[in-house]
N, C-alpha and C positions, 0 to 999 in steps of 0.2 A: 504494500500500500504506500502511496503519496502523502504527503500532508498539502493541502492547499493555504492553511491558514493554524497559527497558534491564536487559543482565545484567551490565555491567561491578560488578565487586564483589558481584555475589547469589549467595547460600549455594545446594548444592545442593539441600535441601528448599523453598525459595520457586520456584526454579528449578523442580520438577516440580510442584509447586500450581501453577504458571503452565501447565505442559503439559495439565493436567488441563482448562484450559478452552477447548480445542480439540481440534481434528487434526492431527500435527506429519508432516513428511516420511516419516518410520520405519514411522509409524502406516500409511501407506496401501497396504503391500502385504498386512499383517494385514487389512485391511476386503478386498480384491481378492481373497483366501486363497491367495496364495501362498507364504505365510510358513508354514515347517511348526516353527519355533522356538515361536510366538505365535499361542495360538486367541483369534477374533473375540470371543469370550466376554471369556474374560480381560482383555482390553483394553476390554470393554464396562465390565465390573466395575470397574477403574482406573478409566475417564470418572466412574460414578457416585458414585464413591465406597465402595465395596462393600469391596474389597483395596487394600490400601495401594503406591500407586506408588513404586518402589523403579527405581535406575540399575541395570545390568543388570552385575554383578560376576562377571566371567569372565574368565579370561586374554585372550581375543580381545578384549574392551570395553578392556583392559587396555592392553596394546599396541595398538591402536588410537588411546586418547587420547595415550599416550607418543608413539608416531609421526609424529600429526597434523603438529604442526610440522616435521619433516623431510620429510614427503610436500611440505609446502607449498614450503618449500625448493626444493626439488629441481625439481618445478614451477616455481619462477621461474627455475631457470636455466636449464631446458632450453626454456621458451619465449620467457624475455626480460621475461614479462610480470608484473606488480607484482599479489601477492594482496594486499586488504584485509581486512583482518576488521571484522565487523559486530556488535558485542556488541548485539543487543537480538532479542528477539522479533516476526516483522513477523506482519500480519495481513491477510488479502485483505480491500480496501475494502468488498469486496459482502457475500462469505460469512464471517461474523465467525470461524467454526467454523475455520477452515484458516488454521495459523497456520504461520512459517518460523523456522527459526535453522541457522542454515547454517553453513558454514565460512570462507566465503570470499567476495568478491566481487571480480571483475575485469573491468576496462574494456579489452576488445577494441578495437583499431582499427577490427577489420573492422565488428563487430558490435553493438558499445557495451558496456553496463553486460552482464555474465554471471554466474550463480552459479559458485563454485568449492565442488567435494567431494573432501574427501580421506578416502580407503581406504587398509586393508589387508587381505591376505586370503590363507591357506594355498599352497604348493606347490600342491595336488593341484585350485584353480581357476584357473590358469593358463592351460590352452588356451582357456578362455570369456574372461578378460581379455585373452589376444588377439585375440578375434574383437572382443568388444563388453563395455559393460558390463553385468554382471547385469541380470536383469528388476526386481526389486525396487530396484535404484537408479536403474533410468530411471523405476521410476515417481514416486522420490523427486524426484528434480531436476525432474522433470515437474509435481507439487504445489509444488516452491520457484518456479516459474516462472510457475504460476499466479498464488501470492500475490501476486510480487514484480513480473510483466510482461512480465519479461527474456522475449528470444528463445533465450540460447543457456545452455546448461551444459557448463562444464569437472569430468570426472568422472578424477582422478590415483589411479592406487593403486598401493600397493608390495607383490608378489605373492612370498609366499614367503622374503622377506628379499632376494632378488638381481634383480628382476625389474618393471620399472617403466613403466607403461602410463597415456598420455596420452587419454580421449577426450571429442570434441566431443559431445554431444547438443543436438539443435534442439525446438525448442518445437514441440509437434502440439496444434494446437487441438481436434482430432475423438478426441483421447483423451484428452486436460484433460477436455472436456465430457462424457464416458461416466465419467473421474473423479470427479468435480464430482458426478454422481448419485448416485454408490457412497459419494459420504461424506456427502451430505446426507443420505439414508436411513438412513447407521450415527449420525448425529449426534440426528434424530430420532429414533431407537433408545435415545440416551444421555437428550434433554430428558422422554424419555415415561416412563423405566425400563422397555422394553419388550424384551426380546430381541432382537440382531437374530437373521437366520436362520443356519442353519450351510451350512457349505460342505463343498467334497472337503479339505481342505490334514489331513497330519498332528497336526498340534497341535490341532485341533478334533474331531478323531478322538477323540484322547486324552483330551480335555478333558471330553466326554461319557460316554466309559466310568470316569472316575474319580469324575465327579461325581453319574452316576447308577448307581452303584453298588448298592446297598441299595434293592432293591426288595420291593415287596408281591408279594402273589398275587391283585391284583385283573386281570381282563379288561376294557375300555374300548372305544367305539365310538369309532374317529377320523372324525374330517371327510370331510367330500366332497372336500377338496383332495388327501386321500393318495390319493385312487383311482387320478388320475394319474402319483402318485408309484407307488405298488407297481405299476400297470403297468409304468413305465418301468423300474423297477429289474429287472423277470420280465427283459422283454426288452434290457438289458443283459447281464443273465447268460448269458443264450442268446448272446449273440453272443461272450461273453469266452469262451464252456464252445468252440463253432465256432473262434474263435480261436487259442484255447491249442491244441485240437487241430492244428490247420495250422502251430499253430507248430512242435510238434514232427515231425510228420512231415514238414516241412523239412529239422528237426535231426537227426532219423533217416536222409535221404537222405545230409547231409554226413558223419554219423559212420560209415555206411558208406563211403562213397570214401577215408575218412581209415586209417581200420582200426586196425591199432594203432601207426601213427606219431600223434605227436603234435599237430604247425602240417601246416596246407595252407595253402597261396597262393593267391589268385588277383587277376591284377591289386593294388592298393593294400591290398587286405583280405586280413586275417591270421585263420583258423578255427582254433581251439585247442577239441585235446578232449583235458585230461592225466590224470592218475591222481593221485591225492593220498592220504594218510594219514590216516584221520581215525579217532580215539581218541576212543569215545565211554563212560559209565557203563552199566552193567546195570542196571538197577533190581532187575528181579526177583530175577536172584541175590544181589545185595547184602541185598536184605531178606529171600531166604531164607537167608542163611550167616550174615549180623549185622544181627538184627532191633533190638537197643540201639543200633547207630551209623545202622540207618536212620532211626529214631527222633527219634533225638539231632538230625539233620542234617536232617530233612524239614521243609517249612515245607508249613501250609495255606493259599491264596489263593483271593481272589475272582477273576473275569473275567466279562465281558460278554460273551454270544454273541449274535449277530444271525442271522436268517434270515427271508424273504418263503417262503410255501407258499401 
């Protein structure tokens, strides 16, 4: 590996002009779209320069950087093993594009030199930090691995405030390398100013119904490539419309057995069908009884409908 940049002592604006001229660990489940915080766009826009790259200022980023050090901690005592920190920027010798800055670095007996990552992360993802770590951090330590060589990654996070989970991840060369595609294509997307394409994830959902909001009333012939697309899309829907129906008449066979008790059992699985309260507004009466407080209170909005016919 390369260094592009020592960070000991850099301001946090040098610090993200430096991220800007690469792919940083974070970045790659955004490119992957698994990130439903962060559309492929927006992070396309950052690369070129387009929106101004800014640290991500939220109580979780928050306590996160507060944490850091005592995850690290706590990780050395319960392994025994000595974190180093690596103040600089590394850079895969090959792919200039795929750069690292890690947490941590530790020299396994077993294994040698290993990245370390230190997490934190809510109550409510707790039973995934006990099986494993997240998708989007194995693919993180999977890119610092890349850069950097190492075989293994130590991924520590502290779940919930009480709740503290050690895991090894090994180095997979056969999803480095399907990696390794997915960012040189988004990276050529960045040297060309060219789009890359969109994905399923949340946030690029979003990101197109905000951004093309304000349309014309013109009609357009698309390409030869959508033909595949709106077919595929028909026959998705057919199978979700098949779907959704079988789902329910499952749920209709249970909510019959169930009746009007509440939980059924069986074996390990728990079927809950309860009764809830739910307090909703009238509209109608409200704007017929007081048409000034409908008024007063009604907001008019834009939305984007989609639909294939």
């Amino acid at each position: 590996m390369k260094i592009l940049a020592k960070t000991a002592g850099m301001d946090t604006g040098t610090w993200l002009e430096a991220r800007r001229k690469g792919i940083g660990g974070s970045d790659v489940s955004i490119i992957a779209g698994i990130n439903n915080y962060k559309s492929v766009f927006t992070l396309w826009q950052e690369k070129i320069g387009d929106i101004e790259l800014r640290e991500a200022q939220t109580d979780y980023t928050y306590w996160g950087n507060v944490l850091e050090d005592v995850v690290r901690k706590e990780f050395a005592i319960r392994t025994g093993l000595k974190v180093r920190t690596r103040k600089a920027i590394m850079q895969h010798p090959k792919y200039e594009f795929m750069l690292a800055n890690v947490d941590g670095i530790v020299n396994d007996p077993k294994d040698g030199m290993c990245i370390f990552e230190a997490k934190t992360a809510s109550e409510y993802k707790k039973d995934i930090w006990e099986r494993k770590v997240p998708e989007e951090y194995q693919l993180q330590v999977q890119h610092y691995m890349a850069v950097t060589g190492y075989k293994k990654a130590f991924v520590a996070a502290l779940v919930g405030g009480n709740g503290f989970f050690i895991h090894e991840v090994y180095r997979d060369d056969e999803l480095i390398s399907l990696m390794i595609e997915l960012e040189k294509q988004f990276w050529k997307c960045v040297l060309n100013r060219e789009m890359p394409k969109a994905n399923g994830d949340d946030a690029t959902t979003k990101w197109l119904n905000e951004n093309y909001l304000d349309t014309n009333s013109n009609t357009i012939l698309l390409t030869e490539e959508s033909t595949n697309l709106v077919d595929r899309y028909l026959e998705i829907n057919d199978s979700l419309k098949t779907l959704n129906k079988q789902k329910s008449e499952v749920a209709n066979h249970l909510k019959q057995m169930i009746g009007n008790n509440e939980i059924g059992v069986v074996g390990d699985k728990r079927v809950k069908w309860i009764t809830v309260e739910k307090r909703q507004l009238n509209v109608d009466k409200l704007k017929s009884d007081h048409p000034d407080l409908y008024q007063k209170y009604s907001e008019t909005g834009k939305v984007k409908r989609f639909s294939v016919s």
